[in-house]
N, C-alpha and C positions, 0 to 999 in steps of 0.2 A: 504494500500500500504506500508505504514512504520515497519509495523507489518509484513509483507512479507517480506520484501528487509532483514528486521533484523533475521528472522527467517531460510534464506538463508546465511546468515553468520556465525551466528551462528552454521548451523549443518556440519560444517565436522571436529566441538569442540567435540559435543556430542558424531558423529559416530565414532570416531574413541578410545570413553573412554568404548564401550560397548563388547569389543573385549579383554580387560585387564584380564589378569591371578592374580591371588595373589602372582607368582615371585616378589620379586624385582627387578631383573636382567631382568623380561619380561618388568616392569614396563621402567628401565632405557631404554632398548632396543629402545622399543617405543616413549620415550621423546624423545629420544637423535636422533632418523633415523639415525643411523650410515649407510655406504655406505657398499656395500658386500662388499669390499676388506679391509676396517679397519676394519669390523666382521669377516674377515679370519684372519687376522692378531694378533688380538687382543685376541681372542678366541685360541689361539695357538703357544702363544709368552708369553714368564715372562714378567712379567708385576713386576716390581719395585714398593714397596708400603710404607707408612706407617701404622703399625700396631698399633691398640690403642684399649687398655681395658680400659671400662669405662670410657670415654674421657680420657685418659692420657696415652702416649707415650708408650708401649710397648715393641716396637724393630722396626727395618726399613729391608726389606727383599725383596724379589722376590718372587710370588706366579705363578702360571696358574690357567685358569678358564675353566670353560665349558659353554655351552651355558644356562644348565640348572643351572648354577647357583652352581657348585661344584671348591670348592676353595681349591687349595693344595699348602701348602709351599713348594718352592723348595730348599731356604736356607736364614737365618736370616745373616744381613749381617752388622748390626749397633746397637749397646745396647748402646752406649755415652749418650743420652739422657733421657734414661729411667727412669719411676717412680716406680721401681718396683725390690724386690730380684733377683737373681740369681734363686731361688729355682722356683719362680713364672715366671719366664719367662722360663725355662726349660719344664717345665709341657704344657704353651700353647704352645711354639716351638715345641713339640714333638705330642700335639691333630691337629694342623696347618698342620704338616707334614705327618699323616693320611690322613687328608685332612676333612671338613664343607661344608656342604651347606648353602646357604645365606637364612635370612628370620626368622622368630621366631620357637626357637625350644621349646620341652616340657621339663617339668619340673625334666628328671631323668638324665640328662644328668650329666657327672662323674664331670668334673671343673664346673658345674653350668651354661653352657652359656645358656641363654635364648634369644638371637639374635645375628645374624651377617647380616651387610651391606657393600655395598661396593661402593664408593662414585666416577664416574668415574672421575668428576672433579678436585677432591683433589688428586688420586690417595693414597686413604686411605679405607685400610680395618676397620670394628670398629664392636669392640667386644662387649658385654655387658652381664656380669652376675649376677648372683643375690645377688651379693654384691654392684650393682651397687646405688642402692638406700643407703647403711649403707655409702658409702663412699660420696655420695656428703653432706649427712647430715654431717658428718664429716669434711668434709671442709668447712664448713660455718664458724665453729668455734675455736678458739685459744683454745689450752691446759694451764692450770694455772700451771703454774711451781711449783715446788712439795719442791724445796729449798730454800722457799720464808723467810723473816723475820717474826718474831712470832708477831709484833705490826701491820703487814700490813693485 
């Protein structure tokens, strides 16, 4: 009987996990049960975001999305906080405004990106290329200053 009762609780956890695409966007979809008229709204409206490569601050801007998960910059609209050149933020403001799909891409892509997510909660898009791994090994550690005294 307890074996029942729990096994009836349990499935509408399961049925409803065997129905999942590899989207993210399907995945989000899903968790989230948005209502049709926030999935009109939402799917169809700029959506104000923060953009971030490799965890760290990119630029703050406006995107549109599609349902299938196609993300186009409409216009980058905050660079104050960025970790990042001019030169570097030119390049993705300008692949953003092509426009990406969300999800893991392959390996030949021209800036390197090997994923993009998009976080409805945060309202943050998040980039990751394949520099991503040299830079947080990077910031683990201090640079030894290079005009140090000769006895230290």
């Amino acid at each position: 009987m307890r074996l029942t009762t729990l096994f009836i609780l349990l499935l509408p956890l399961f049925a409803g996990a065997s129905n999942h695409t590899d989207s993210p966007l399907a995945l989000m979809t899903d968790s989230q049960a948005m209502p049709d008229d926030f999935k009109n709204y939402f799917y169809h409206s700029e959506i104000p975001v923060l953009v971030y490569l490799n965890d760290k601050l990119l630029f703050e801007g406006d995107i549109t999305m599609t349902e299938q998960g196609q993300v186009t910059l409409m216009r980058a609209t905050n660079f104050d906080s960025t970790h990042y050149q001019k030169e570097e933020i030119r390049r993705w403001e300008k692949q953003l405004t092509q426009g990406i799909v969300l999800g893991k891409k392959q390996n030949n892509h021209p800036l390197g990106l090997m994923a993009a997510e998009y976080s409805l909660d945060t309202s943050a898009l998040k980039l990751y290329s394949n520099n991503y791994d040299k830079e947080k090994i990077k910031s683990r550690y201090f640079d030894v200053p290079t005009d140090r005294a000769k006895n230290i």
